[in-house]
C-alpha positions in Angstrom: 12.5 18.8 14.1 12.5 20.4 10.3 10.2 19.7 8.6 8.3 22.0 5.9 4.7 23.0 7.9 3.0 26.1 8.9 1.9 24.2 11.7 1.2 20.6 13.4 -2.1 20.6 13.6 -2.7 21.7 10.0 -0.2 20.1 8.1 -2.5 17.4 6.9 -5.1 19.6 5.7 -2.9 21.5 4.1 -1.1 19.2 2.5 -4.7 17.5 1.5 -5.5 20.4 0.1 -2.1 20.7 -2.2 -3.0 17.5 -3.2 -6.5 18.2 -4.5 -5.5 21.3 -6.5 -2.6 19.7 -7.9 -4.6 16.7 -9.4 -7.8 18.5 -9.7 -8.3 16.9 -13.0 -8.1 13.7 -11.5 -10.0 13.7 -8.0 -12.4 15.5 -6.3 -11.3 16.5 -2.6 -14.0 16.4 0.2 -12.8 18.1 3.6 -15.5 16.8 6.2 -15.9 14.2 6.5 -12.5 14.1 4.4 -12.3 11.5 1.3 -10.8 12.0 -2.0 -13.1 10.6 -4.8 -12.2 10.0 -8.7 -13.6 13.0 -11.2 -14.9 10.6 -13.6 -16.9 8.1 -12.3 -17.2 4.7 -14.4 -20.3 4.2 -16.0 -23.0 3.0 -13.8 -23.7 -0.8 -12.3 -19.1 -0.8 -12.1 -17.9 -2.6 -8.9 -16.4 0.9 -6.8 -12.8 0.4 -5.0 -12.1 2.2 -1.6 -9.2 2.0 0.9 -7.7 4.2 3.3 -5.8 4.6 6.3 -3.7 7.1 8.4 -1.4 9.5 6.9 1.9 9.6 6.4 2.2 6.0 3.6 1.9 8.8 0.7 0.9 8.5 -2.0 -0.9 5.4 -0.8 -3.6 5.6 -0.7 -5.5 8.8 -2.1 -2.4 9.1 -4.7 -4.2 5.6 -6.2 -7.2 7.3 -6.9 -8.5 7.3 -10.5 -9.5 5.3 -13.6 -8.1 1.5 -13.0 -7.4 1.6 -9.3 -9.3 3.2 -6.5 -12.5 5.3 -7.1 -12.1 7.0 -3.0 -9.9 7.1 -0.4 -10.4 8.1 2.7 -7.2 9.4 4.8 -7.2 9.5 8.2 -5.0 11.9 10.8 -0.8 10.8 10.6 -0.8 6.9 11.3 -4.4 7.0 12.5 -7.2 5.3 11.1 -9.9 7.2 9.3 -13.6 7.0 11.2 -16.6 5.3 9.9 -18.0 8.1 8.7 -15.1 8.8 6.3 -16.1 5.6 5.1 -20.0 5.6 4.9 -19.8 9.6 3.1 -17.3 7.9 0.3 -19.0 5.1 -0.5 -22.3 7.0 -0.8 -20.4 9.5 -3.0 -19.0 7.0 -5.5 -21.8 4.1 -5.3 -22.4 2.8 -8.6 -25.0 0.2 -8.2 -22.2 -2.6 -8.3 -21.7 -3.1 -5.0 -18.5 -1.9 -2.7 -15.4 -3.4 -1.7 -13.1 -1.9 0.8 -9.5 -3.1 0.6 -8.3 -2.9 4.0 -4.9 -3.2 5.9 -4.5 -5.1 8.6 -4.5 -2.9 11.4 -6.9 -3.2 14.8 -8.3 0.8 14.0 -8.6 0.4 10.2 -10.6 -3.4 10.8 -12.8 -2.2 12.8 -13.7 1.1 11.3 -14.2 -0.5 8.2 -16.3 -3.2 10.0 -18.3 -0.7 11.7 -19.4 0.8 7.7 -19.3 -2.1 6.1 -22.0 -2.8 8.6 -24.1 0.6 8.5 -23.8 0.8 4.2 -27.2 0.5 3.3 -25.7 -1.2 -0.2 -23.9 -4.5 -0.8 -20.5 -4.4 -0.1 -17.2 -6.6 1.0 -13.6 -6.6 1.9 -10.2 -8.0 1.4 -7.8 -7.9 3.9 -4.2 -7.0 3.3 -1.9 -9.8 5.6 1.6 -9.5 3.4 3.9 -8.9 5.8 5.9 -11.5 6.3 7.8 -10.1 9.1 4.9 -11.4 11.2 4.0 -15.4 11.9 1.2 -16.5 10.4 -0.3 -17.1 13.7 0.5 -14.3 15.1 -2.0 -12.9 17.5 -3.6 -10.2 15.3 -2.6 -11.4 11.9 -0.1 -10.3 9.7 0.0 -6.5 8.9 -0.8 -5.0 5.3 2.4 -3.4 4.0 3.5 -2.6 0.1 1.4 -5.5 -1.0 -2.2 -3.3 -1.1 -1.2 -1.3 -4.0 -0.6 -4.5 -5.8 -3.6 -5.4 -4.9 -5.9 -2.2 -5.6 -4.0 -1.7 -8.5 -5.0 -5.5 -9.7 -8.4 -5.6 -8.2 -8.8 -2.0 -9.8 -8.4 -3.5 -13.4 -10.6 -5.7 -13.1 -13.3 -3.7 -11.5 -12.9 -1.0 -14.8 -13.6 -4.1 -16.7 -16.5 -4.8 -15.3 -16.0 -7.6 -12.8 -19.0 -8.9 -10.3 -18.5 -8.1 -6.4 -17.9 -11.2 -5.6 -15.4 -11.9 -8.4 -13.5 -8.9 -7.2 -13.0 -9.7 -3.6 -11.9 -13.5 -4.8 -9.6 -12.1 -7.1 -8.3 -9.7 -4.1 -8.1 -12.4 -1.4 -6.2 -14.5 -4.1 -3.5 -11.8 -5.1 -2.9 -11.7 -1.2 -2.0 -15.0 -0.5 0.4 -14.5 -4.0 2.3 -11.9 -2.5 4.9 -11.2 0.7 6.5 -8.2 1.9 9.4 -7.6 4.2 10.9 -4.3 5.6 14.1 -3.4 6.7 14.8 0.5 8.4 18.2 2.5 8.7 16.3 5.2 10.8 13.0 5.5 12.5 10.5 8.8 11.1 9.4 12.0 12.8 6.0 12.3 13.9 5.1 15.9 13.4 3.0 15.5 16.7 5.5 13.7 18.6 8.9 15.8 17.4 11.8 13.6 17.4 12.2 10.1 16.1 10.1 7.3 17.0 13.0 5.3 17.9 16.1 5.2 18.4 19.2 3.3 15.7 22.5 4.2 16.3 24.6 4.5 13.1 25.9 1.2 12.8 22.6 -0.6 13.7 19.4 -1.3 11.8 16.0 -2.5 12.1 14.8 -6.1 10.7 11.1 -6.2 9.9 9.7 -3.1 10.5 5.6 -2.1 9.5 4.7 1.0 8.2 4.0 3.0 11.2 7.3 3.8 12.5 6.9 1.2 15.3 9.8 -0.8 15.9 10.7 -4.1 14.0 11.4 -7.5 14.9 14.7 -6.7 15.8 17.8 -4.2 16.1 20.9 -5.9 14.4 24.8 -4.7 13.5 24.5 -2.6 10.1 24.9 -5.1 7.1 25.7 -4.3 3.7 23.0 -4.0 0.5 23.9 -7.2 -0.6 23.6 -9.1 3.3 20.2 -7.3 3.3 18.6 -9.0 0.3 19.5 -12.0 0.9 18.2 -12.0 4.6 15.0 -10.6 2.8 14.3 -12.5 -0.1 15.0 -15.5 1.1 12.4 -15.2 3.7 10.3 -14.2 0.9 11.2 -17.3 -1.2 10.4 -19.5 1.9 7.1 -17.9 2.0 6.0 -18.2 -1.4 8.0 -21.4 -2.5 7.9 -20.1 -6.3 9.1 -23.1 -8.8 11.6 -22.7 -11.3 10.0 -20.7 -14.0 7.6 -18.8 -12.1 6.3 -15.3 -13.5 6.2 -12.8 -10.6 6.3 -9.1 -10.0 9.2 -7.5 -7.9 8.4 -4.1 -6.2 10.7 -2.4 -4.4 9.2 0.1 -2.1 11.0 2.7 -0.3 10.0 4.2 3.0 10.3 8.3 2.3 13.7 8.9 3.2 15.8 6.5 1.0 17.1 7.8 -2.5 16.1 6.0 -5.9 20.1 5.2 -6.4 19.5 2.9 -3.2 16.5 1.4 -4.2 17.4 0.0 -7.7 20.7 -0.8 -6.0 18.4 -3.3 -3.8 16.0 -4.4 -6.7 19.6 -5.3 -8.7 20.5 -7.3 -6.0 17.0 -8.9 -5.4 16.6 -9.4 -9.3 19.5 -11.5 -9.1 18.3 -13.4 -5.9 15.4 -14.5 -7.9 16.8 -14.9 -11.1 19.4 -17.7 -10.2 16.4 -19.4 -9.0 15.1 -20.0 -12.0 12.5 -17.3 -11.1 11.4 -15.2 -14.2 11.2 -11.4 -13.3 8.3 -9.9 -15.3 7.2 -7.0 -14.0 8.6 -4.4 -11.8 8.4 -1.3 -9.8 10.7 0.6 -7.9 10.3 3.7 -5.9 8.6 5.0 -2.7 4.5 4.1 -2.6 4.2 3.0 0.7 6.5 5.2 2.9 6.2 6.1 6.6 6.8 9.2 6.3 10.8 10.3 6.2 11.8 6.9 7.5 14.9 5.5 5.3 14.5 2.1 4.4 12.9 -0.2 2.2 10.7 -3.1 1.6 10.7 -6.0 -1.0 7.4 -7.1 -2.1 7.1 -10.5 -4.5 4.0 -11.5 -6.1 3.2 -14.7 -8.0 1.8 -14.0 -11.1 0.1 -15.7 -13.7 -2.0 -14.8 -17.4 -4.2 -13.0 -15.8 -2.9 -11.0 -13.0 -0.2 -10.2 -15.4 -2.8 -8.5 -17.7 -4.6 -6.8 -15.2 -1.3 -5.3 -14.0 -0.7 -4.2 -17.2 -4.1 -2.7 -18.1 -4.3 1.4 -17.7 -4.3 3.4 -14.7 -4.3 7.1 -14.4 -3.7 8.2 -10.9 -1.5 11.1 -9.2 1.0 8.3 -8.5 0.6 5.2 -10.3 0.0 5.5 -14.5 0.4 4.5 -17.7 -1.2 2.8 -20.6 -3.7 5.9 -20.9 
């Protein structure tokens, strides 16, 4: 294993604490228990955003931190939830009278850490849980996973929040964006845990992995190496059966990549995907394209589609300054 660390045990600190002082005029960096909080709180009574999750899906989620998206995040250990108390100390940091909603992936550690503060928070609060992974049945036994869909999502819900949104209005609006969106990955290699050493899993060089989460775990299955062009289509139109978009349908197309997959790839994919989409009468609208969800050096990508309409549209496009996501300020 080569990776850049002084050691296992510290890298996450350390590379917590690179983060703070790099984007010290964005955040505020709390090392036990360990949250990341935005410098300027909103003015008081504002609806305050929090996620988290293990490490290793950089930036999400503390690189969402800041005005129009997340006011904390609380990162646990390398794809390990973070604890209640995490939870508890950022809300109680960033409270603004409005209420709290946690935005939550579905994962069994981060549901019911989050449960467990939800439960002890002294405050109002609520929660959205993030099911876009379409890799997954919808019955499946523990629910569908949250994938590259959240940061549509906090990024959404955050706008609205800045614009001073109810609690109640925020969580409806979250719950609605994720039943607009689906995501789907697809891995060339598996990732190093730092702990662990070597690769998850193993893919030999002709093979890949169909439907993989964001944890390095496995997929749905190992199949012959197929070219860009095979894999989109395999993708999307599992997507498109999903979401059934009609012919003139606004919608967002983010392509995410995994941490180990150049940006040449990825716009080759959202080329490819664009064109899916767009000979379906589908109207492309909005985009991104680049690595926001990533499991750690993994190469691969996901394609994430989400239906859109006059107002989600606006709140995408309303301003966000964060260490990873900005513009418009």
């Amino acid at each position: 294993m080569k990776k850049f660390i002084n050691t296992v045990d510290t890298v996450l600190s350390d590379s917590l604490q690179g983060f703070a002082l790099a984007h010290r005029d964005i955040i505020e960096f709390n090392p036990e228990p360990c949250y990341a909080k935005r410098k300027m709180l909103k003015q008081s009574g504002k609806v305050v955003l929090i996620s988290g999750g293990g490490s290793g899906h950089e930036p999400l989620h503390s690189g969402f931190v800041g005005a129009g998206m997340l006011d904390a995040a609380c990162p646990g250990q390398i794809f390990t939830s973070p604890s209640p108390d995490q939870m508890i100390a950022a809300a109680q940091a960033v409270h603004q009278g409005g209420g709290v909603l946690f935005i939550v992936k579905n994962y069994a550690g981060d549901v019911m850490n989050f449960e467990m503060a939800s439960e002890m928070l002294e405050f109002q609060n609520a929660s959205v849980l993030v099911s876009d992974d379409v890799s997954l049945p919808k019955n499946h036994s523990t629910g569908r996973r949250g994938v590259a869909g959240t940061l549509i999502i906090e990024k959404i819900v955050g706008a609205a929040a800045e614009n001073g949104a109810n609690l109640a209005d925020c969580k409806a609006l979250g719950d609605r964006i994720n039943l607009a969106t689906a995501s789907m990955g697809v891995a060339l290699t598996s990732c190093t845990v730092p702990a662990l050493g070597k690769p998850t899993f193993d893919l030999a060089d002709n093979e890949m992995e169909i439907g993989v989460g964001i944890h390095g775990e496995r997929g749905l299955e190992t199949v012959p190496l197929k070219s860009a062009s095979e894999i989109v289509e395999q993708v999307a139109t599992i997507i498109d059966k999903e979401l059934q978009p009609k012919q003139g349908q606004e919608v967002l197309l983010h392509i995410n990549g995994f941490g180990g997959t150049p940006l040449m790839e990825l716009y080759l994919l959202y080329d490819l995907a664009a064109t899916y989409w767009q000979k379906r009468g589908i109207r492309i609208t909005r985009s991104l394209v680049g690595n926001f969800t990533t499991s750690l050096d993994m190469a691969g990508a996901s394609i994430t589609l989400t239906l859109l309409d006059e107002e989600l549209t606006h709140l995408w496009d309303a301003p966000v300054h964060t260490a990873a996501l900005r513009w418009g300020c």
